[in-house]
N, C-alpha and C positions, 0 to 999 in steps of 0.2 A: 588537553582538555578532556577529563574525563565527565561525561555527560550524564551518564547513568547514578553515578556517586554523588554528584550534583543535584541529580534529582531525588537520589535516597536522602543526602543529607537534611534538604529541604521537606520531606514527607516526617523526617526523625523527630525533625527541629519543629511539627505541628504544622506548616507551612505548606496547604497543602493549594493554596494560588499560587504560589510564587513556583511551585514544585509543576505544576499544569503547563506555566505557563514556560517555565524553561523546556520540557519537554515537545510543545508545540513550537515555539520557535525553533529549538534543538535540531527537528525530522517533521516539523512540516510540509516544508518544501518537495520532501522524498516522499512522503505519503501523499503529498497533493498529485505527485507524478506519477506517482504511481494508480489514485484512482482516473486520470487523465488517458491513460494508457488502456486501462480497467473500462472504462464505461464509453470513452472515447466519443468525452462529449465535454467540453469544460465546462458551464455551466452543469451540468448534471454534477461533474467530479467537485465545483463548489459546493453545492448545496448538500453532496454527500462530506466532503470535509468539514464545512461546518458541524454537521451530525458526529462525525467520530471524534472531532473537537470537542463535544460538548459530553459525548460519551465519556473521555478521557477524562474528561473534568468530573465529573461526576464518580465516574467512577477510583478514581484514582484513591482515596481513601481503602478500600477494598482488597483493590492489586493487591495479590498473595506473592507476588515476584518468580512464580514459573517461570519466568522467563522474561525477557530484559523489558525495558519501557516499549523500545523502538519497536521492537516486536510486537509486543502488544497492542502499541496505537496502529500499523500495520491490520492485525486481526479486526481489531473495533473498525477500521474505515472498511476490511471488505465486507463483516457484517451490513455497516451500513448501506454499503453499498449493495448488498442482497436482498435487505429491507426496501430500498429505493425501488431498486427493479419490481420487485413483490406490490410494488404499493397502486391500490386500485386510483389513490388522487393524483399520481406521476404525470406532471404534465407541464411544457415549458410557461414560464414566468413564475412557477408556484414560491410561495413565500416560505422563506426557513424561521424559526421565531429566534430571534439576538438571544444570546446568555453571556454570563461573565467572560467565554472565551471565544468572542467574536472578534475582539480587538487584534488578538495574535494571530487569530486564524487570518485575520482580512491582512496581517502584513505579511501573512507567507505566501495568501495567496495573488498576491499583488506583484510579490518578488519572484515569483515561480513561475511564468506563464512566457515571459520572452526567450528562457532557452528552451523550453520544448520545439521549438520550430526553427528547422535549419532544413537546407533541400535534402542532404543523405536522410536524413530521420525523418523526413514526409516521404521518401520514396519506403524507407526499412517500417515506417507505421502502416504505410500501405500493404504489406505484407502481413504484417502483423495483426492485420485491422482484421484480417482472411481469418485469421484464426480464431478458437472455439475461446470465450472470454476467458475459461480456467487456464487453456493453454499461456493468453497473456500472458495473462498475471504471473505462471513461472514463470516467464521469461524476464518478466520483471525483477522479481525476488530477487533473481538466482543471479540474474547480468547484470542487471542497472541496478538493484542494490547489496550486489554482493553477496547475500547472506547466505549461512553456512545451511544444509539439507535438514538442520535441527530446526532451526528459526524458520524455515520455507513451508516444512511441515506441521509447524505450530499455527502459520497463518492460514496454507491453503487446507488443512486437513483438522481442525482443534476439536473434530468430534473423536480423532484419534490420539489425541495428543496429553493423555493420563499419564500413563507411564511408560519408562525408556523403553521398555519394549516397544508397544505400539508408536510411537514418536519414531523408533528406526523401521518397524515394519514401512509407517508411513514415508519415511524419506526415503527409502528403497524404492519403494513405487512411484514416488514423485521422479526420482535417478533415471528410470528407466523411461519415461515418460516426458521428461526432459528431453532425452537421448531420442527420442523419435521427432518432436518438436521442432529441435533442433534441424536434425537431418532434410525437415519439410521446408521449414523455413532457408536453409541452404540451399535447398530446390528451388525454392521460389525464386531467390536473389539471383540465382543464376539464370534463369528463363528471362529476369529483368533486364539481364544484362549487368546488375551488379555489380556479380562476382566473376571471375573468368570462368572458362568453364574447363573441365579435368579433361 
């Protein structure tokens, strides 16, 4: 299933609902978890999904294709998610306003929320919880969804992310940054009793 081609096809062919909404159902689920992870709050992480949801929709005519969908719905949820945190009206029950892409949004996030919770991943969130929100979120990127140090520095760094050059200085820095992250959070699992220890 090539998803991206999917969604080009559908953007080529003027189609630019049906192109939104394959892309949110498509990496919903993965950018729901990932702002779950991010804000570490679920209702926060809907109301910001909705918002990158509707980003995406909106925006999606635009998309110059620097870089692949996934990615970019990615970038739009952590903006929004920056905006969220920034926002002087932030505050629990607040209301998100419905658009054309509530529908999809409301069945990814409907479908998303019972595997986040299992007892290993509520003890490794606890740990993870400890950590500075940007550190998360790599660890998100990079383990729970894979992406390659091109993609990781596109979302966490896009004020870097012009040209190949600055796109590798910034994944160098993410790399290494990662690599300490890493090493804290293996501390921590161990202290937990987690991991064994050396």
């Amino acid at each position: 299933m090539d998803v991206e081609g999917d969604i080009r096809a559908l953007r080529e062919a003027g189609d630019l609902r049906a192109a939104a909404t394959r892309a949110i159902e498509a990496y919903g689920a993965e950018v729901m978890g990932f702002l779950v992870s991010y804000l570490r709050d679920v209702n926060d992480a809907a109301d910001v999904f909705s918002q990158a949801s509707e980003d995406l929709w909106a925006g999606l005519e635009r998309f110059e294709g620097r870089s692949s969908v996934r990615t970019w719905f990615y970038t739009l949820a952590r903006n929004a998610a920056s905006r969220f945190r920034r926002s002087p009206h932030r505050r629990p029950g607040r209301n998100v306003p419905l658009s054309q892409a509530a529908e999809a949004a409301e069945r990814v996030r409907s479908q998303t929320l019972p595997h986040l919770r299992t007892e290993v991943k509520d003890k490794f969130a606890e740990i993870r919880n400890a950590l500075d929100p940007e550190d998360q979120a790599l660890l998100v990127l990079r383990v729970d969804r894979a992406m390659d140090w091109t993609e990781v520095a596109r979302v966490l760094d896009p004020d870097e992310a012009g040209s190949d050059d600055s796109v590798a200085r910034a994944a160098a820095r993410l790399r290494k940054r990662y690599e300490r992250v890493k090493a804290e959070v293996r501390e921590r699992a161990k202290a937990a009793g987690l991991l064994d220890r050396d």
